[in-house]
N, C-alpha and C positions, 0 to 999 in steps of 0.2 A: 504494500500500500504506500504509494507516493505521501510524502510529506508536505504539509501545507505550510511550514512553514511559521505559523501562528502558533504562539506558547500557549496550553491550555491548563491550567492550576488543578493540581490533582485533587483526589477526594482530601487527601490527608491536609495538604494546605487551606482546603475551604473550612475543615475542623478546626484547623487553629486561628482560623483569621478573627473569630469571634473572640476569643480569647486574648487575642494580641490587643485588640481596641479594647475589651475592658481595663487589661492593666497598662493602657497607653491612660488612657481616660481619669483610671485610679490615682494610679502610679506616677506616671511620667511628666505629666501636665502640673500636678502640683509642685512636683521637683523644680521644672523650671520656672515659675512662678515663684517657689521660695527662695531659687540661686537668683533671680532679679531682684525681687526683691532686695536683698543680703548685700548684693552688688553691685545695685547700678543705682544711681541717682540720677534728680530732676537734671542735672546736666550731663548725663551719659554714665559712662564706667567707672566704678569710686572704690576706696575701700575705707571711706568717713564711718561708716559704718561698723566693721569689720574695727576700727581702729578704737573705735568706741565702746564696745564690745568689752577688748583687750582692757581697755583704761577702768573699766569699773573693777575695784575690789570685791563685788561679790560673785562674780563669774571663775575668779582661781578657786575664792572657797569652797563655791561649788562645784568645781570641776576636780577639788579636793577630794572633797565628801564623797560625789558620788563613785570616783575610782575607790576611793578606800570600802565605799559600801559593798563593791563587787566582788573584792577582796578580801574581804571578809564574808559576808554571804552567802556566795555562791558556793565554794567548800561545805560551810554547814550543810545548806537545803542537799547538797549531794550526797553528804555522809547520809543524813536525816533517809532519806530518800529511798538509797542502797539498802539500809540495812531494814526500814519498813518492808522493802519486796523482799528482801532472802526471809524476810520474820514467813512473811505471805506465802514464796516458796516452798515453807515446809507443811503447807494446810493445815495452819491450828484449828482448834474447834473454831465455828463463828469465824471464818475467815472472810469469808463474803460483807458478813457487818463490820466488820476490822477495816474494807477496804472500802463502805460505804462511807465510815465514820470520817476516815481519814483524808477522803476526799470533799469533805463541806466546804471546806475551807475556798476550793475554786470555784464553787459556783456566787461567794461571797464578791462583793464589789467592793475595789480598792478603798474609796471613802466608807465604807462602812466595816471596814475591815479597820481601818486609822481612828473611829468612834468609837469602836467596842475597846480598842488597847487604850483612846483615853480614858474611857472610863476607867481603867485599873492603872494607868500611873499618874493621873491629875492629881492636885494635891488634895485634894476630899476623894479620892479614889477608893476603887477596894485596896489597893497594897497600902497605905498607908492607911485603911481603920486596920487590915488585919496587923499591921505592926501596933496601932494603937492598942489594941485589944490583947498583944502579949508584951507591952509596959514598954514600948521601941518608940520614939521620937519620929514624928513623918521626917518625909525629903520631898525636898523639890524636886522631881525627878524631871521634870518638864522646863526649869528655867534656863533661860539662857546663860547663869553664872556655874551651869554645870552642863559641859556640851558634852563630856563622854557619857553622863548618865542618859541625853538626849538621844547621843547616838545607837546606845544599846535601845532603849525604847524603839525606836525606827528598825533596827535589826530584829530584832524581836518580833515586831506584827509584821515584817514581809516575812521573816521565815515561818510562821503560822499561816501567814496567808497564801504562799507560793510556791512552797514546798510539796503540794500536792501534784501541781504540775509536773515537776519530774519526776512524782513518783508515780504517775498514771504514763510514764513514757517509759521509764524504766521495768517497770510491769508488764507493758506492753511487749518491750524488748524477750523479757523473760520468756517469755511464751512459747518465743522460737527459739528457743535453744534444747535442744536435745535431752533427752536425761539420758539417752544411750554414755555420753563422754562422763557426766557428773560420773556415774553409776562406773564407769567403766575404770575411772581416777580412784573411786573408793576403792573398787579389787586391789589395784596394785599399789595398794596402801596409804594414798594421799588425807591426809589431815583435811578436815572440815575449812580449815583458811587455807588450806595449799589450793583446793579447788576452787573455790571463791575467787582467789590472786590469779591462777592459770588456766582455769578453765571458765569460769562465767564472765570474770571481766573483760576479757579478750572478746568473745559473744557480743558484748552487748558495747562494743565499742560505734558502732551503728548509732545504737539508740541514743549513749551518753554525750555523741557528738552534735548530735540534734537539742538538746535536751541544754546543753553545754552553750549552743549557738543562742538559740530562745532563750535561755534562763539570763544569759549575759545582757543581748537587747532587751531586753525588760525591766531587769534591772538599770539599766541606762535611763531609764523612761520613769522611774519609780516619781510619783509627787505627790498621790493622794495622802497615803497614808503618811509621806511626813511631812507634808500641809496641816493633817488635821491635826498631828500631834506636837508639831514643834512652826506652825507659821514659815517665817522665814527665819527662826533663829538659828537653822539648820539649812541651808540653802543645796539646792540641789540642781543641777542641768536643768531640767523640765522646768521646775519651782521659775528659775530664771526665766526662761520662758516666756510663761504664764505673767509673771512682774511687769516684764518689757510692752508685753502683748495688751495688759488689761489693766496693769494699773499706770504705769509709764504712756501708757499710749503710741507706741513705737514697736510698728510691726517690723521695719526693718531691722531694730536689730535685736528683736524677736528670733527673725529667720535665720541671724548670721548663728545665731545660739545653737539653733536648730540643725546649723548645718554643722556645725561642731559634733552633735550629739551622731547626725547620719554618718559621717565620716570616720569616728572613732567605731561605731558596729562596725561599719566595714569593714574597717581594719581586724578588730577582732575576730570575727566571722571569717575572714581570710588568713586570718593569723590560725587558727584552730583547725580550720580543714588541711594548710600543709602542716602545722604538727603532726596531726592524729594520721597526715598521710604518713606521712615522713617515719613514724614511728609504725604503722603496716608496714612498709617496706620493706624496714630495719628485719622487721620479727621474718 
């Protein structure tokens, strides 16, 4: 059959074309809208913005806080996480309820997830009657003249709050892994942590990378919950944000914040998939 000549889009192309304009639409359009934003001024291409940004002291602080919060965090909620599915792995009684309980926590919304932790560290909280009621002196757990107690309050309700997320991924992970290898490591005499370290974790390096990716961008993102509980006396990427956006009235360098926060995922997200490559390889 002679060729006409004329390109005809296969089935498989016409499948994705829908898809490419929603995340043109979602995605894409807003991007460039925020990098103008961020970038260009009433008189063309600027970086007054960007430069302003730089000059306010509470943009380091925040960009303090929130690297230290990921670094600290994110370890927890994975231990937390890990050891809730191996608990689950081994089907206690009530395991089903175990993993209905321990999952409430995601379907909670971040601001209401930051009102319930203050109601237990504000200073008429429950932690301070229950120190009251065994003869202990409240704390300000919430003032600004004590920012490490702040910051554990803020540590404390995401990892209650978002800890479930990697653990409904890592669960998830579990599932497909074999018990023929577990079982098969137990014959030739490996220890209950020998298989865990060799045999499961290596498994679910899949899941943990995913889990790893999300947890990190999310964390990035964090502000409700330490909005409700600490204002701005704890300032946060987002938190900034939101200040510039809504109460500064300065969307520009709103965006330039914003494009801070996009940049640094990236990087991370890029940074983790060649580790976790890099470290397949090796093995």
């Amino acid at each position: 059959m002679a060729r006409t000549g004329r390109w005809t889009p296969s089935a498989a192309v016409l499948l994705i074309v829908p898809s490419l304009v929603f995340m043109t639409a979602l995605f894409m359009w807003p991007l460039v809208v925020g990098i103008g934003q961020a970038l260009v001024g009433p008189d063309g291409p600027t970086t007054a913005y960007v430069r302003r940004m730089l000059d306010d002291p509470y943009f380091w602080t925040a960009a303090r806080n929130t690297m230290l919060l990921i670094v600290v965090l994110i370890p927890l909620q994975f231990a937390f996480a890990i050891a809730m599915a191996l608990l689950l792995r081994e089907r206690p009684r009530f395991s089903g309820f175990h993993f209905y309980i321990w999952v409430i926590p995601l379907a909670i919304s971040d601001l209401a997830a930051g009102l319930v932790w203050l109601s237990v560290f504000t200073d008429r909280g429950y932690l301070n009657s229950v120190l009251d009621l065994i003869g202990v002196d409240g704390y300000a757990w919430l003032s600004y003249q004590n920012p490490v107690t702040m910051f554990i309050a803020v540590v404390l309700a995401e990892l209650w709050r978002a800890t479930s997320l990697v653990f409904v991924i890592v669960v998830a992970g579990m599932q497909g892994i074999p018990k023929d290898y577990d079982e098969a490591a137990e014959v030739f005499g490996a220890t209950y942590w020998q298989r865990v370290r060799h045999v499961i974790l290596p498994q679910l390096r899949p899941s943990l990378q995913v889990a790893l990716i999300l947890r990190t961008i999310l964390a990035l993102e964090t502000f409700a919950v330490a909005q409700a509980l600490t204002g701005r006396n704890l300032p946060l990427l987002v938190g900034e944000t939101y200040q510039w956006y809504s109460v500064q009235l300065n969307p520009n360098v709103s965006a330039a914040i914003a494009l801070v926060i996009l940049a640094v995922s990236m990087l991370a997200a890029a940074g983790y998939l060649r580790l976790m490559r890099d470290q397949t390889e090796t093995r």
